[in-house]
C-alpha positions as CSV (number, residue, x, y, z in Angstrom):
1,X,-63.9,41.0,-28.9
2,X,-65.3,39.5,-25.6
3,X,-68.8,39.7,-25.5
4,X,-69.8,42.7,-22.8
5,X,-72.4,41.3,-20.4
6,X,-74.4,42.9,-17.6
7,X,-76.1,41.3,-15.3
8,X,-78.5,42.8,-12.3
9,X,-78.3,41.2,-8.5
10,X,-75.1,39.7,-9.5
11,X,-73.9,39.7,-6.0
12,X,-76.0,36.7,-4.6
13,X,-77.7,33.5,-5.5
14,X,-78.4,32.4,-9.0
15,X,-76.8,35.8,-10.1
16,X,-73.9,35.8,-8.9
17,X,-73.3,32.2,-10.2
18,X,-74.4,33.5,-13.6
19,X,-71.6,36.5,-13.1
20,X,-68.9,34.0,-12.7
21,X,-69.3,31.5,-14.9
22,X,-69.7,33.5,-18.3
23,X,-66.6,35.2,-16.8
24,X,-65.0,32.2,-16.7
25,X,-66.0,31.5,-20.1
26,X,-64.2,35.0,-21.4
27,X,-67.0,37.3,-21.4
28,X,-66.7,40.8,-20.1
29,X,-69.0,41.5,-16.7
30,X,-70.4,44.1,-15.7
31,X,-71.9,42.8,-11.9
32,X,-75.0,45.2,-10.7
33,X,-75.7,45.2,-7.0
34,X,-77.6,47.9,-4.8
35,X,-77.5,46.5,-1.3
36,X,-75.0,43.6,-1.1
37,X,-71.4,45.1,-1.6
38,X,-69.6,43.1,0.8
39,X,-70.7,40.0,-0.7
40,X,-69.9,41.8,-4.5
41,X,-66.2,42.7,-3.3
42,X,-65.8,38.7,-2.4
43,X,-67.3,38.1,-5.5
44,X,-64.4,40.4,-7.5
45,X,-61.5,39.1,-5.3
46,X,-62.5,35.3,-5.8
47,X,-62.6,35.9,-9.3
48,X,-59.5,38.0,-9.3
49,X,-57.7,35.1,-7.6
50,X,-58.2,33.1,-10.9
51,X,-56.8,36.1,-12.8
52,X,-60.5,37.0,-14.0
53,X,-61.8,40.9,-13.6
54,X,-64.9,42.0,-13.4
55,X,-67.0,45.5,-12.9
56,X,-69.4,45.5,-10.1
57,X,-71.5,48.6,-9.8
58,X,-73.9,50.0,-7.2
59,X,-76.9,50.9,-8.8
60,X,-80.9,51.3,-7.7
61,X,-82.1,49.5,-10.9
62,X,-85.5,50.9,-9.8
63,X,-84.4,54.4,-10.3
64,X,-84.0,55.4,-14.0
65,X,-80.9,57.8,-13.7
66,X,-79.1,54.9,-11.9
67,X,-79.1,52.7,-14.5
68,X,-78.6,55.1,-17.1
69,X,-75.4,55.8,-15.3
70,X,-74.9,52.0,-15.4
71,X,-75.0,51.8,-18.7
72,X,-72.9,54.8,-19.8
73,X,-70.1,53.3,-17.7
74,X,-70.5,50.0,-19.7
75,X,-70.7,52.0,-23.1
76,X,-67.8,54.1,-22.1
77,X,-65.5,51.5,-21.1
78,X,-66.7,48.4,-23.5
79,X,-68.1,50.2,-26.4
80,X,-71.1,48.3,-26.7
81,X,-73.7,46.2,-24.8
82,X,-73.9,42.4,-25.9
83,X,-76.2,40.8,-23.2
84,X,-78.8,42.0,-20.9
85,X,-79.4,39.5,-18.1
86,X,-82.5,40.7,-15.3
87,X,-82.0,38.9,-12.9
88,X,-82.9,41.2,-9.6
89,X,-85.2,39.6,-8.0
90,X,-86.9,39.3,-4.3
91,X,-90.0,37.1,-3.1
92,X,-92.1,37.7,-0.1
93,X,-94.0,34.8,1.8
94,X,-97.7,36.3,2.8
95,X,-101.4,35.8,3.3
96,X,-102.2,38.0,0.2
97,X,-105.4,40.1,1.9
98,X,-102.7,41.0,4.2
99,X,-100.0,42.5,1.3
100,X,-100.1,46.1,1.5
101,X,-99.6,49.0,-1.5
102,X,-95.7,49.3,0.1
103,X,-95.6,45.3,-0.4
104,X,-97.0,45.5,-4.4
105,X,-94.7,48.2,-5.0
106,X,-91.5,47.3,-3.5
107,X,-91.8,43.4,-5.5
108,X,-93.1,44.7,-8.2
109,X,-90.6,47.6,-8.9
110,X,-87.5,45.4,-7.8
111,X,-88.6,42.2,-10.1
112,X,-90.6,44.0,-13.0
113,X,-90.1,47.7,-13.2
114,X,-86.3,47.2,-13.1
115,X,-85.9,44.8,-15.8
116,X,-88.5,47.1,-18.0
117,X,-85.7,49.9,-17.2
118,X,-83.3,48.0,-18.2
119,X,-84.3,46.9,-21.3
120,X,-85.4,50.3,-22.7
121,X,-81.8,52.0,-21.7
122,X,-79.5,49.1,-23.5
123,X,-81.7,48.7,-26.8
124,X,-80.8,52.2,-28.3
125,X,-77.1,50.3,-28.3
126,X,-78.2,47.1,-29.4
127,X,-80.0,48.3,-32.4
128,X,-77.7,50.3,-33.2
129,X,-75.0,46.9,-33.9
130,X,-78.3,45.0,-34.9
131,X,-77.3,42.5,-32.2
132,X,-78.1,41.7,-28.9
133,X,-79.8,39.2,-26.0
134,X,-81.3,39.7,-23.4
135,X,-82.8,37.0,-20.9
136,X,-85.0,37.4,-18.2
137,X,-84.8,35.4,-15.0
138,X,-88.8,34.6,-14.4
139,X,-89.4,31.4,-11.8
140,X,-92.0,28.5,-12.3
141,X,-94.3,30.7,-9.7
142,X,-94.7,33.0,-13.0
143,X,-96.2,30.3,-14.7
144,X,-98.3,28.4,-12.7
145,X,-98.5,30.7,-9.6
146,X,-97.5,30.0,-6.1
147,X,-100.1,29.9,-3.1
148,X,-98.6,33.1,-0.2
149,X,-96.7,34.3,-3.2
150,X,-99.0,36.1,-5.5
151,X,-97.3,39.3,-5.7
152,X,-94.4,37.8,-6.5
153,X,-95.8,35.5,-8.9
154,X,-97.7,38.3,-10.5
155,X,-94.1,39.8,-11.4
156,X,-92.7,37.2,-12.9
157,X,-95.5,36.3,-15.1
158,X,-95.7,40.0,-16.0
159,X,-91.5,39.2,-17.0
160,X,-92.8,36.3,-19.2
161,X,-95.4,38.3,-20.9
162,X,-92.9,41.2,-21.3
163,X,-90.4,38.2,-22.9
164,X,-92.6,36.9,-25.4
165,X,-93.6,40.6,-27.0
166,X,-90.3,41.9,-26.9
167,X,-88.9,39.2,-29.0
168,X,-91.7,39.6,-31.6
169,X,-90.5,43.8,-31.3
170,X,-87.0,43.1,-31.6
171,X,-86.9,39.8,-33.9
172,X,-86.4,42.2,-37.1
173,X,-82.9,43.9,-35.4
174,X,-81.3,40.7,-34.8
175,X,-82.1,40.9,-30.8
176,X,-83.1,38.0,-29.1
177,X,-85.1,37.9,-25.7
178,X,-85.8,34.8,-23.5
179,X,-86.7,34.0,-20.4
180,X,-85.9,31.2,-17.8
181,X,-87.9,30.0,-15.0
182,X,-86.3,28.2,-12.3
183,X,-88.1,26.0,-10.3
184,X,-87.0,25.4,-6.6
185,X,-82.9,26.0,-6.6
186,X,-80.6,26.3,-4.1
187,X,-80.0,29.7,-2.7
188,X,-81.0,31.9,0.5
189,X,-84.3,33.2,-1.1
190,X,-85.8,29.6,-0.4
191,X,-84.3,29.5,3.4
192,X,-88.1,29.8,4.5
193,X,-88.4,26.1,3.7
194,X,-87.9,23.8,6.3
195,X,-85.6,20.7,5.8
196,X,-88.8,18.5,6.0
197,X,-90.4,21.0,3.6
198,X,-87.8,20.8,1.2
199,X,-87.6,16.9,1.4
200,X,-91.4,16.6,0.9
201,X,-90.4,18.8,-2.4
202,X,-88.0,17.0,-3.8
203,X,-90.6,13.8,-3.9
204,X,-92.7,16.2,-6.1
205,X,-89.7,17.0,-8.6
206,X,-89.3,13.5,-11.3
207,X,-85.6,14.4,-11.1
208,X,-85.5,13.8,-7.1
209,X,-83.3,16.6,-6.1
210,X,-83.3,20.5,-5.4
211,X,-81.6,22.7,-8.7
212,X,-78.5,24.4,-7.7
213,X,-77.5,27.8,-9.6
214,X,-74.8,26.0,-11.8
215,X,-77.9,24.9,-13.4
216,X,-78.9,28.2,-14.4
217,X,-75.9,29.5,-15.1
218,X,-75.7,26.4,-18.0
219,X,-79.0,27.8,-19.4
220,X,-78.2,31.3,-19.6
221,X,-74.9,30.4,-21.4
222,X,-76.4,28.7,-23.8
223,X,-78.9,31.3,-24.5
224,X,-75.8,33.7,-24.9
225,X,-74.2,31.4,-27.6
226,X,-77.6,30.4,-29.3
227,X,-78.6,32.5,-32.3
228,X,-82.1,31.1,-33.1
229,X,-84.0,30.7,-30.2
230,X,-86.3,33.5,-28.9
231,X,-89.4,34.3,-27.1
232,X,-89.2,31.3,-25.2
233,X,-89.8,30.5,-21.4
234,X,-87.5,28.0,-20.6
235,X,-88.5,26.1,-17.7
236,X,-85.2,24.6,-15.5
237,X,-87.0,22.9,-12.6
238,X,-86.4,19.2,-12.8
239,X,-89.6,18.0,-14.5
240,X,-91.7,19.9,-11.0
241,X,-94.2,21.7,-13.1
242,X,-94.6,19.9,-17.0
């Protein structure tokens, strides 16, 4: 059977391009969303036109009973649970003495709390088949931090941290966890850049060019089909931070 795959903020960006190509490749998807449904019905209907379906589901990922409810409709319908991919994610561009308790809790509940969530509610299912993966979308700011971005960077290296000890937890029932951090790719999150901006960083990156969510989307897959590799931050950024 197709493997059964859910994956969180599914309706835009690098997760929505991670929705439709592992449903191109055969796998089952199960798209979360919370605020975006117009652009997670396009999503459906331009896979639908390839004769591909998909699930997309409104959930809060921040609230607990939402996602248990997401993952009793994917238990119910599929059977099991094969891959967890976090990918919710939002970023906020601010002088940090000016980021208020509403600011910490609002990035770090969306980015970090959720994919904690997450992870708790599908394991019962995973180690019950002694299989699974899960991969967390981090970003290079988890890793070497990003100046106007600290709360955000603060929840993605709290993602990494929560990467590494989870595979060591989960190593002995056959359940890999890995994360991937993007460096600058093309999407609306890094609209704040100006063209200059984003020419001055592409001088910075040895590759010479922005990443685009195809790139991403190759990582994940590959993760999915991989059966040795775990606790690992893989860093997809075009040589920007080595």
């Amino acid at each position: 059977m197709e493997k059964v795959v859910i994956v969180t903020g599914a309706s835009r960006g690098i997760g929505r391009e991670i929705a439709k190509q592992l449903a191109k490749s055969k796998m089952r998807i199960i798209a979360n969303y919370n605020q975006s449904e117009q652009e997670a019905k396009e999503l459906k209907k331009e896979l639908e036109k390839e004769g591909i379906q998909i699930d997309i589901i409104k959930a809060d990922i921040t609230k607990r009973k939402e996602v248990q409810k997401l993952i009793q409709f994917t238990i119910e319908k599929y059977k099991k649970i094969d891959v967890l991919i976090n990918n919710a994610g939002i970023s906020e561009y601010k002088i940090f003495t000016e980021e208020t308790d509403e600011d910490w809790n609002k990035i770090i509940n969306t980015n970090l709390y959720s994919a904690f969530i997450m992870s708790q509610e599908v394991l019962p299912n995973m180690i019950h088949q002694k299989q699974g993966c899960i991969i967390n979308i981090s970003s290079i700011w988890g890793i070497t931090g990003a100046s106007l971005e600290v709360l955000y960077s603060i929840s993605k290296a709290g993602m990494n941290g929560m990467t590494k000890a989870l595979a060591k937890e989960l190593g002995p029932s056959n359940i890999r966890v890995n994360a991937i951090a993007p460096g600058i790719i093309e999407t609306k999150m890094n609209n704040k850049f100006s063209k200059e901006e984003l020419e001055q960083i592409k001088e910075e990156i040895p590759l010479e060019r922005i990443g685009k969510t195809q790139d991403i989307a190759k990582c994940v897959k590959w993760l999915i089909e991989d059966n040795y590799t775990t606790g690992q931050i893989i860093s997809v950024n075009g040589g920007w931070a080595i």
